[in-house]
C-alpha positions as CSV (number, residue, x, y, z in Angstrom):
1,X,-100.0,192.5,45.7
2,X,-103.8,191.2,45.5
3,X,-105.1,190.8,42.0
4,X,-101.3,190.0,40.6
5,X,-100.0,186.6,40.0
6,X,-96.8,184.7,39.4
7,X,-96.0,181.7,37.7
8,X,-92.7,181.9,38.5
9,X,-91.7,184.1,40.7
10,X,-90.8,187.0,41.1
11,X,-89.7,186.8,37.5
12,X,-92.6,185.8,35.6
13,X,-96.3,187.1,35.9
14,X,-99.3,185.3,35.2
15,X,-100.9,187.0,31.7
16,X,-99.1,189.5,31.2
17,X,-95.9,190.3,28.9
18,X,-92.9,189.8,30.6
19,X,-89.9,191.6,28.4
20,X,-86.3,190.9,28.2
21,X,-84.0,193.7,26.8
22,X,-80.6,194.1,26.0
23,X,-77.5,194.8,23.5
24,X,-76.6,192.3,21.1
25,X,-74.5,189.3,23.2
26,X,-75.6,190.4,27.2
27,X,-77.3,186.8,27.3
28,X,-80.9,187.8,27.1
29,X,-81.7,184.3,25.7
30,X,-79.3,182.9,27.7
31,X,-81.3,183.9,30.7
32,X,-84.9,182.6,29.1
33,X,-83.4,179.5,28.9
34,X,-82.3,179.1,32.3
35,X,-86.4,179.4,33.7
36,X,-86.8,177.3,31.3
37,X,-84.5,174.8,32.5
38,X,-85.8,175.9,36.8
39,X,-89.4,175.2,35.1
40,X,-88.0,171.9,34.5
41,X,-85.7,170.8,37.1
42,X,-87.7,172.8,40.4
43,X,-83.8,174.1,40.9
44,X,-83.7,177.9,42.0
45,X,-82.5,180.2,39.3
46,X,-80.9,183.8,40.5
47,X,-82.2,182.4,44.2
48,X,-85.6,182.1,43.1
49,X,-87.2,178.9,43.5
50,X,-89.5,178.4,40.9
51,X,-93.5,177.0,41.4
52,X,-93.5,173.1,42.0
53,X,-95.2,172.3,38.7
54,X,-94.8,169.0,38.2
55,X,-93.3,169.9,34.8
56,X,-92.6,172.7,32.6
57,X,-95.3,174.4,30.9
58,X,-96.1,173.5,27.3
59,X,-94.0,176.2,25.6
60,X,-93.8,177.6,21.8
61,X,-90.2,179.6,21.5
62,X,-90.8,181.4,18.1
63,X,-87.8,183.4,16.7
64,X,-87.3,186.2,14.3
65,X,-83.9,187.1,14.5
66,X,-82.0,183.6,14.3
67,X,-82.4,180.3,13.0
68,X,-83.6,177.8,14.3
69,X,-80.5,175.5,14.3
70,X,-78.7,178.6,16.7
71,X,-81.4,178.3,19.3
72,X,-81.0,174.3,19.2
73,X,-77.2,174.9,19.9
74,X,-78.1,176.9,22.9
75,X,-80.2,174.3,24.3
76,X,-77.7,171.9,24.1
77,X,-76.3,173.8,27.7
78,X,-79.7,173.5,29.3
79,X,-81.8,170.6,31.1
80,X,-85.1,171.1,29.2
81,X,-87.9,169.2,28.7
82,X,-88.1,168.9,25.2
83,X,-91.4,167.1,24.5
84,X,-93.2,170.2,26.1
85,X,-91.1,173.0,23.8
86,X,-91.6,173.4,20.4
87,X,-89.2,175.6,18.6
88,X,-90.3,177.8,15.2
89,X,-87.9,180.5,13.3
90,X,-89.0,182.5,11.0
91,X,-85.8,184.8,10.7
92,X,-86.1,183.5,6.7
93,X,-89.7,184.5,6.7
94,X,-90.0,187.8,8.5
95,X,-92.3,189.1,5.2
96,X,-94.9,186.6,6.4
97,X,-95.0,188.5,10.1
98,X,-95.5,191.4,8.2
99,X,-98.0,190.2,6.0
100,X,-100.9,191.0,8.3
101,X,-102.0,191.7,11.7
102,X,-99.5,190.3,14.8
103,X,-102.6,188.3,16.3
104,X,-103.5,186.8,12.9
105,X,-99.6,185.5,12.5
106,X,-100.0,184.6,16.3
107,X,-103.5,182.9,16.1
108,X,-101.8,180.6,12.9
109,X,-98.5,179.8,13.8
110,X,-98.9,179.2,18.0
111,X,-100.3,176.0,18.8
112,X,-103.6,176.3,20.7
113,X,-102.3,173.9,23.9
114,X,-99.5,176.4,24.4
115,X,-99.1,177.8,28.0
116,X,-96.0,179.5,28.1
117,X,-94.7,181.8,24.3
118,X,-91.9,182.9,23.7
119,X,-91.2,185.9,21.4
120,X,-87.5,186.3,20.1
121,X,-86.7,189.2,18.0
122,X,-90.1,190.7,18.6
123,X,-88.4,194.2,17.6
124,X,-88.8,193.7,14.3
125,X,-92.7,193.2,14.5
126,X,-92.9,197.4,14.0
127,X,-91.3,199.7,12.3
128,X,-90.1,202.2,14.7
129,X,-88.6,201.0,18.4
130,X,-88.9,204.1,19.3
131,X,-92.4,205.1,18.5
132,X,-94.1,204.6,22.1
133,X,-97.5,204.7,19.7
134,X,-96.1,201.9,17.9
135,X,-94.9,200.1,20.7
136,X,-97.4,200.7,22.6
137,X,-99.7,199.2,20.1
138,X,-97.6,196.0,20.0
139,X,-97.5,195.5,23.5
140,X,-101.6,196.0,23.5
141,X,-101.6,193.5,21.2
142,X,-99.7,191.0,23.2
143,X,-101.5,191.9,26.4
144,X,-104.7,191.2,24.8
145,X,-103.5,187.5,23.5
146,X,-102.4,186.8,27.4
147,X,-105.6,187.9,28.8
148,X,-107.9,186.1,25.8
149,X,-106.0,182.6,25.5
150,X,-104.8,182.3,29.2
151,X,-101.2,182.4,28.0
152,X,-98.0,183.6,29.7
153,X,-95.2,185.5,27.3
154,X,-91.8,186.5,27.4
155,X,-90.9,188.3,24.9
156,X,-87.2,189.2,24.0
157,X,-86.2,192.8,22.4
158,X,-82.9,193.6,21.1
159,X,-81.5,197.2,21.7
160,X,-78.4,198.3,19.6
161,X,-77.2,200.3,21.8
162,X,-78.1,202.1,25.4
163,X,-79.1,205.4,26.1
164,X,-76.7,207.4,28.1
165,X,-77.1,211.0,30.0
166,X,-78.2,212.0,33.5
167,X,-81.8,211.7,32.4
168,X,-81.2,207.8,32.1
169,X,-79.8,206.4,34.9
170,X,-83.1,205.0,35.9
171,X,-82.5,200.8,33.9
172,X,-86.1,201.8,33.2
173,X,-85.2,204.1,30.5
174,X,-81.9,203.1,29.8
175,X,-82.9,200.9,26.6
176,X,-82.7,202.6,23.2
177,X,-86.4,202.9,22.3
178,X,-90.0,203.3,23.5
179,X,-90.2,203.7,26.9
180,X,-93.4,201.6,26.4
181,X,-91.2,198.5,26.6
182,X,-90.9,198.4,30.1
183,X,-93.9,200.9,31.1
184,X,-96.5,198.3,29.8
185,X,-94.7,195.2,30.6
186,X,-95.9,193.4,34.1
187,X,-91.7,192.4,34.6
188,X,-88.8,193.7,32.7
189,X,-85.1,192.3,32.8
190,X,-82.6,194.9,31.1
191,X,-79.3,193.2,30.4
192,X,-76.2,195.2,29.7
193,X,-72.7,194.4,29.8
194,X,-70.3,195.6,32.7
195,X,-67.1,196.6,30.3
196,X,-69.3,197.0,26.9
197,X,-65.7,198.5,25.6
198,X,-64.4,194.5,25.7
199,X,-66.6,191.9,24.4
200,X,-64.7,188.8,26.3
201,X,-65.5,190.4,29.4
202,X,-67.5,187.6,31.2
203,X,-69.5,190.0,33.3
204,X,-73.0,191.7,32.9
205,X,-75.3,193.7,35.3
206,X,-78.7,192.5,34.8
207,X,-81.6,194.9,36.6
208,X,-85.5,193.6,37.4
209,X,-87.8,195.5,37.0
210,X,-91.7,194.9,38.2
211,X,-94.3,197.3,38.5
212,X,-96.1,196.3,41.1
213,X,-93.1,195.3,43.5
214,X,-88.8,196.0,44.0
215,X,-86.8,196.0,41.4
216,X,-83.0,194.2,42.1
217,X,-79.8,194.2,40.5
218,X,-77.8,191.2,39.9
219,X,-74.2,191.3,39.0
220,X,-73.9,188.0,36.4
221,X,-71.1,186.4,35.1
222,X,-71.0,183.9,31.9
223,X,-69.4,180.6,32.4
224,X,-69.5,178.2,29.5
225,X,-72.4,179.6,28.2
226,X,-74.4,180.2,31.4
227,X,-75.1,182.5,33.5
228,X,-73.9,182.9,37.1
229,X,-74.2,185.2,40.2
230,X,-70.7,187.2,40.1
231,X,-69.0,187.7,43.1
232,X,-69.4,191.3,44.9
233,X,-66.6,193.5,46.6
234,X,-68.8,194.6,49.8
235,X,-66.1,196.5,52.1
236,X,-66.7,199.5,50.7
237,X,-68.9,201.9,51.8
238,X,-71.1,202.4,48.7
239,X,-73.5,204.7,49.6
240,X,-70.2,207.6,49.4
241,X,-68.9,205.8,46.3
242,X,-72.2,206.3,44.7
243,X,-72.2,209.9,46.0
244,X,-68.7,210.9,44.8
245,X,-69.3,208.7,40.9
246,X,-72.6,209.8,40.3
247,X,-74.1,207.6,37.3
248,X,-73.0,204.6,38.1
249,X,-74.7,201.8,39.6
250,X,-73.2,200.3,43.1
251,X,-72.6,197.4,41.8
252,X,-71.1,198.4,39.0
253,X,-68.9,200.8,40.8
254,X,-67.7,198.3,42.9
255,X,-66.9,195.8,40.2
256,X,-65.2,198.3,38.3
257,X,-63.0,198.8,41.4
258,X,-61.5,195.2,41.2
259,X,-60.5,195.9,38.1
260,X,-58.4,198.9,38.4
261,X,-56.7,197.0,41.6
262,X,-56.6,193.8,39.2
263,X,-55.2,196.5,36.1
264,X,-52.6,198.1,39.3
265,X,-54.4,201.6,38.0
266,X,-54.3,203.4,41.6
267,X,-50.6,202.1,42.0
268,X,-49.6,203.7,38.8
269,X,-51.9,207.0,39.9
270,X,-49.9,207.2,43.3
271,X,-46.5,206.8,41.4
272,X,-47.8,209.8,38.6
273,X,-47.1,207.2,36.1
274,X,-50.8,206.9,34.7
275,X,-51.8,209.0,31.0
276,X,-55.0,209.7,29.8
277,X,-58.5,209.1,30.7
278,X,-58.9,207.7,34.1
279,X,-61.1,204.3,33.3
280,X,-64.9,204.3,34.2
Protein backbone atom coordinates (compact mmCIF):
# COMPACT_ATOMS: atom_id res chain seq x y z
CA UNK A 1 0.00 0.00 0.00
CA UNK A 2 1.78 3.54 -0.91
CA UNK A 3 2.91 5.54 2.00
CA UNK A 4 3.36 2.14 4.27
CA UNK A 5 6.67 0.54 4.80
CA UNK A 6 8.17 -2.75 6.02
CA UNK A 7 11.26 -3.59 7.47
CA UNK A 8 10.52 -6.88 7.65
CA UNK A 9 7.94 -8.08 6.01
CA UNK A 10 4.93 -8.49 6.24
CA UNK A 11 5.58 -8.72 9.97
CA UNK A 12 7.15 -5.66 10.88
CA UNK A 13 6.37 -1.94 9.79
CA UNK A 14 8.59 0.84 9.46
CA UNK A 15 7.69 3.43 12.59
CA UNK A 16 5.07 2.22 13.79
CA UNK A 17 4.26 -0.06 16.88
CA UNK A 18 4.03 -3.46 16.04
CA UNK A 19 2.30 -5.45 19.13
CA UNK A 20 2.50 -8.99 20.23
CA UNK A 21 -0.27 -10.38 22.50
CA UNK A 22 -1.00 -13.35 24.25
CA UNK A 23 -1.65 -15.57 27.52
CA UNK A 24 1.02 -16.28 29.77
CA UNK A 25 3.34 -19.29 27.94
CA UNK A 26 1.75 -19.09 24.02
CA UNK A 27 5.48 -18.04 22.98
CA UNK A 28 5.07 -14.39 22.39
CA UNK A 29 8.75 -13.83 23.14
CA UNK A 30 9.50 -16.92 21.62
CA UNK A 31 8.34 -15.53 18.39
CA UNK A 32 10.31 -11.95 18.75
CA UNK A 33 13.17 -13.77 19.04
CA UNK A 34 12.91 -15.77 16.04
CA UNK A 35 12.91 -12.16 13.60
CA UNK A 36 15.39 -11.54 15.55
CA UNK A 37 17.43 -14.46 14.73
CA UNK A 38 15.81 -14.09 10.39
CA UNK A 39 17.26 -10.26 10.96
CA UNK A 40 20.38 -12.00 11.52
CA UNK A 41 20.73 -15.03 9.53
CA UNK A 42 18.59 -13.63 6.12
CA UNK A 43 16.69 -17.26 6.84
CA UNK A 44 12.79 -17.04 6.17
CA UNK A 45 10.76 -17.12 9.42
CA UNK A 46 6.86 -18.32 9.08
CA UNK A 47 7.82 -18.19 5.03
CA UNK A 48 8.76 -14.75 5.17
CA UNK A 49 12.02 -13.89 3.98
CA UNK A 50 13.21 -11.13 5.77
CA UNK A 51 15.03 -7.65 4.02
CA UNK A 52 18.73 -8.38 3.02
CA UNK A 53 20.24 -6.12 5.69
CA UNK A 54 23.49 -6.92 5.89
CA UNK A 55 22.97 -7.32 9.64
CA UNK A 56 20.49 -7.07 12.23
CA UNK A 57 19.41 -3.78 13.35
CA UNK A 58 20.94 -2.23 16.48
CA UNK A 59 18.26 -3.42 18.95
CA UNK A 60 17.48 -2.45 22.78
CA UNK A 61 15.09 -5.50 24.31
CA UNK A 62 14.01 -3.74 27.56
CA UNK A 63 11.79 -5.97 29.95
CA UNK A 64 9.42 -5.36 32.66
CA UNK A 65 8.08 -8.53 33.58
CA UNK A 66 11.25 -10.85 33.87
CA UNK A 67 14.72 -10.70 34.55
CA UNK A 68 17.16 -10.27 32.74
CA UNK A 69 19.06 -13.64 33.31
CA UNK A 70 15.35 -15.45 31.88
CA UNK A 71 15.62 -13.57 28.58
CA UNK A 72 19.54 -14.52 28.34
CA UNK A 73 18.29 -18.23 28.71
CA UNK A 74 15.98 -17.77 25.90
CA UNK A 75 18.66 -16.55 23.67
CA UNK A 76 20.63 -19.28 24.27
CA UNK A 77 18.07 -21.18 21.40
CA UNK A 78 18.52 -18.43 18.90
CA UNK A 79 21.39 -17.35 16.35
CA UNK A 80 21.61 -13.63 17.26
CA UNK A 81 23.92 -11.11 16.76
CA UNK A 82 24.74 -10.16 20.07
CA UNK A 83 27.08 -7.09 19.69
CA UNK A 84 23.96 -5.31 17.99
CA UNK A 85 21.34 -6.26 21.12
CA UNK A 86 21.50 -4.90 24.29
CA UNK A 87 19.37 -6.38 26.85
CA UNK A 88 17.86 -4.07 30.10
CA UNK A 89 15.25 -5.52 32.89
CA UNK A 90 13.77 -3.52 35.00
CA UNK A 91 11.11 -6.17 36.39
CA UNK A 92 13.08 -5.14 39.99
CA UNK A 93 12.56 -1.49 39.20
CA UNK A 94 9.05 -1.08 37.78
CA UNK A 95 8.60 2.13 40.41
CA UNK A 96 11.19 3.89 38.34
CA UNK A 97 8.82 3.37 34.94
CA UNK A 98 6.34 4.77 37.01
CA UNK A 99 8.12 7.51 38.33
CA UNK A 100 7.37 9.87 35.37
CA UNK A 101 6.28 10.21 31.92
CA UNK A 102 6.87 6.87 29.48
CA UNK A 103 8.95 9.08 26.98
CA UNK A 104 11.13 10.52 29.80
CA UNK A 105 11.89 6.66 31.05
CA UNK A 106 12.28 5.96 27.24
CA UNK A 107 14.38 9.08 26.29
CA UNK A 108 16.97 7.90 29.56
CA UNK A 109 17.22 4.36 29.47
CA UNK A 110 17.17 3.63 25.28
CA UNK A 111 20.32 4.22 23.76
CA UNK A 112 20.23 7.00 21.07
CA UNK A 113 21.92 4.61 18.13
CA UNK A 114 18.97 2.15 18.64
CA UNK A 115 16.99 1.18 15.47
CA UNK A 116 14.96 -1.52 16.44
CA UNK A 117 13.08 -1.46 20.65
CA UNK A 118 11.79 -3.86 22.08
CA UNK A 119 9.13 -3.40 24.87
CA UNK A 120 8.43 -6.64 27.15
CA UNK A 121 5.82 -6.36 29.65
CA UNK A 122 4.69 -2.98 28.39
CA UNK A 123 1.21 -3.80 30.22
CA UNK A 124 2.28 -2.72 33.18
CA UNK A 125 3.18 0.82 31.89
CA UNK A 126 -0.81 1.86 32.86
CA UNK A 127 -3.03 1.15 35.11
CA UNK A 128 -5.97 -0.16 33.40
CA UNK A 129 -5.58 -2.77 30.19
CA UNK A 130 -8.65 -2.12 29.56
CA UNK A 131 -9.06 1.57 29.48
CA UNK A 132 -8.94 2.20 25.58
CA UNK A 133 -8.30 6.06 26.94
CA UNK A 134 -5.37 4.74 28.74
CA UNK A 135 -4.25 2.55 26.24
CA UNK A 136 -4.76 4.62 23.72
CA UNK A 137 -2.64 7.18 25.37
CA UNK A 138 0.29 4.64 25.70
CA UNK A 139 0.13 3.58 22.28
CA UNK A 140 0.19 7.63 21.21
CA UNK A 141 3.02 7.79 23.11
CA UNK A 142 4.93 5.03 21.47
CA UNK A 143 3.75 6.18 18.04
CA UNK A 144 5.10 9.52 18.66
CA UNK A 145 8.77 8.09 19.76
CA UNK A 146 8.72 5.92 16.28
CA UNK A 147 7.89 8.84 14.16
CA UNK A 148 10.39 11.41 16.22
CA UNK A 149 13.57 9.12 16.56
CA UNK A 150 13.12 7.02 13.38
CA UNK A 151 12.82 3.93 15.46
CA UNK A 152 10.96 0.60 14.83
CA UNK A 153 9.05 -1.14 18.12
CA UNK A 154 7.61 -4.27 18.99
CA UNK A 155 6.19 -4.20 21.84
CA UNK A 156 4.97 -7.41 23.85
CA UNK A 157 1.53 -7.36 26.04
CA UNK A 158 0.54 -10.06 28.23
CA UNK A 159 -3.24 -10.92 28.41
CA UNK A 160 -4.40 -13.18 31.46
CA UNK A 161 -6.87 -14.58 29.87
CA UNK A 162 -9.10 -14.26 26.35
CA UNK A 163 -12.29 -13.00 25.88
CA UNK A 164 -14.86 -15.42 24.81
CA UNK A 165 -18.58 -14.92 23.27
CA UNK A 166 -20.03 -14.57 19.74
CA UNK A 167 -19.10 -10.93 19.83
CA UNK A 168 -15.27 -12.10 19.85
CA UNK A 169 -14.53 -14.32 17.34
CA UNK A 170 -12.85 -11.65 15.39
CA UNK A 171 -8.58 -12.42 17.00
CA UNK A 172 -8.95 -8.64 16.79
CA UNK A 173 -10.89 -8.44 19.82
CA UNK A 174 -10.23 -11.61 21.28
CA UNK A 175 -7.47 -10.25 23.80
CA UNK A 176 -8.62 -9.32 27.32
CA UNK A 177 -8.32 -5.49 27.23
CA UNK A 178 -8.45 -2.32 25.17
CA UNK A 179 -9.28 -2.87 21.92
CA UNK A 180 -6.74 -0.04 21.27
CA UNK A 181 -4.01 -2.66 21.29
CA UNK A 182 -4.51 -3.89 18.03
CA UNK A 183 -6.71 -0.83 16.61
CA UNK A 184 -3.62 1.53 16.89
CA UNK A 185 -0.96 -0.86 16.17
CA UNK A 186 0.41 -0.86 12.32
CA UNK A 187 0.76 -5.13 12.86
CA UNK A 188 -0.58 -7.24 15.54
CA UNK A 189 0.27 -11.00 16.35
CA UNK A 190 -2.30 -12.57 18.87
CA UNK A 191 -0.94 -15.87 20.22
CA UNK A 192 -3.19 -18.28 22.02
CA UNK A 193 -2.92 -21.75 22.77
CA UNK A 194 -4.84 -24.59 20.76
CA UNK A 195 -5.80 -26.89 23.96
CA UNK A 196 -5.45 -23.95 26.72
CA UNK A 197 -7.12 -26.81 29.13
CA UNK A 198 -3.41 -28.68 28.83
CA UNK A 199 -0.43 -26.68 29.28
CA UNK A 200 2.07 -29.54 27.55
CA UNK A 201 0.14 -29.22 24.54
CA UNK A 202 2.91 -28.27 21.95
CA UNK A 203 0.47 -26.46 19.72
CA UNK A 204 -0.72 -22.71 19.37
CA UNK A 205 -2.71 -20.79 16.66
CA UNK A 206 -1.07 -17.58 16.11
CA UNK A 207 -3.33 -14.92 13.97
CA UNK A 208 -1.69 -11.58 11.94
CA UNK A 209 -3.14 -8.99 11.91
CA UNK A 210 -2.23 -5.62 9.69
CA UNK A 211 -4.37 -2.87 9.00
CA UNK A 212 -3.54 -1.94 5.89
CA UNK A 213 -3.30 -5.57 4.34
CA UNK A 214 -4.59 -9.68 5.00
CA UNK A 215 -4.44 -10.96 8.05
CA UNK A 216 -3.31 -14.99 8.14
CA UNK A 217 -3.49 -17.71 10.60
CA UNK A 218 -0.68 -19.98 11.30
CA UNK A 219 -1.10 -23.15 13.13
CA UNK A 220 2.51 -23.36 15.32
CA UNK A 221 3.94 -25.96 17.18
CA UNK A 222 6.86 -25.68 19.97
CA UNK A 223 9.84 -27.88 19.47
CA UNK A 224 12.58 -27.41 21.98
CA UNK A 225 11.85 -24.18 22.60
CA UNK A 226 10.97 -22.88 19.14
CA UNK A 227 8.46 -22.33 17.22
CA UNK A 228 7.41 -24.35 14.11
CA UNK A 229 4.66 -24.43 11.29
CA UNK A 230 2.34 -27.42 12.60
CA UNK A 231 1.18 -29.68 10.19
CA UNK A 232 -2.60 -29.18 8.81
CA UNK A 233 -5.42 -31.86 8.18
CA UNK A 234 -6.72 -30.42 4.70
CA UNK A 235 -9.23 -33.30 3.38
CA UNK A 236 -11.85 -31.85 4.95
CA UNK A 237 -14.08 -29.60 3.61
CA UNK A 238 -13.87 -26.68 5.99
CA UNK A 239 -15.97 -24.21 4.81
CA UNK A 240 -19.23 -26.89 6.21
CA UNK A 241 -17.07 -27.63 9.25
CA UNK A 242 -16.96 -24.04 10.00
CA UNK A 243 -20.67 -23.73 9.18
CA UNK A 244 -21.86 -26.63 11.35
CA UNK A 245 -19.08 -25.46 14.70
CA UNK A 246 -19.59 -22.01 14.51
CA UNK A 247 -16.80 -20.12 16.70
CA UNK A 248 -14.12 -21.86 15.90
CA UNK A 249 -11.40 -21.06 13.68
CA UNK A 250 -10.71 -23.65 10.53
CA UNK A 251 -7.67 -24.41 11.63
CA UNK A 252 -8.45 -24.96 14.80
CA UNK A 253 -11.35 -27.11 14.01
CA UNK A 254 -9.37 -29.15 11.98
CA UNK A 255 -6.63 -29.67 14.51
CA UNK A 256 -9.02 -30.40 17.03
CA UNK A 257 -10.26 -33.20 14.77
CA UNK A 258 -6.85 -35.15 14.92
CA UNK A 259 -7.25 -35.22 18.19
CA UNK A 260 -10.45 -36.86 18.79
CA UNK A 261 -9.35 -39.60 16.03
CA UNK A 262 -5.87 -39.62 17.95
CA UNK A 263 -8.19 -39.75 21.61
CA UNK A 264 -10.57 -42.69 19.46
CA UNK A 265 -13.53 -40.14 20.60
CA UNK A 266 -15.84 -40.83 17.38
CA UNK A 267 -15.20 -44.67 17.82
CA UNK A 268 -16.38 -44.54 21.37
CA UNK A 269 -19.41 -42.07 20.09
CA UNK A 270 -20.43 -44.83 17.36
CA UNK A 271 -20.19 -47.69 20.09
CA UNK A 272 -22.54 -45.19 22.76
CA UNK A 273 -19.72 -45.73 24.99
CA UNK A 274 -18.68 -41.92 25.36
CA UNK A 275 -20.10 -39.64 28.83
CA UNK A 276 -20.12 -36.20 29.25
CA UNK A 277 -19.21 -33.23 27.41
CA UNK A 278 -18.35 -33.84 23.86
CA UNK A 279 -14.58 -32.09 23.66
CA UNK A 280 -14.26 -28.69 21.74
Amino acid sequence: MPGIHYFYPPFLKSHQVNMVIGTSGSNKTTYVLHLLEALTTSVPFLEATPPDLGHMPQTTYICMDRPAVELEAKLELFEIDRSRLKVFSFASKLRHVFAGKFDAFLAKHVPPNTEYLILDGVGFVIEKVTSQRQVGILMSDMLAWCEHKGTHLTAICHTAKEKAGMGYLNPREKALGSGAWVQMAGTAMVCTFLNSGDPADPRRTFAFLDNAAQGRMFSIRIEDGRIVLDADVTEFDRADIEAALPGLDPSTITRRIQDWIGGRVFERLKNGHFRGRFPL
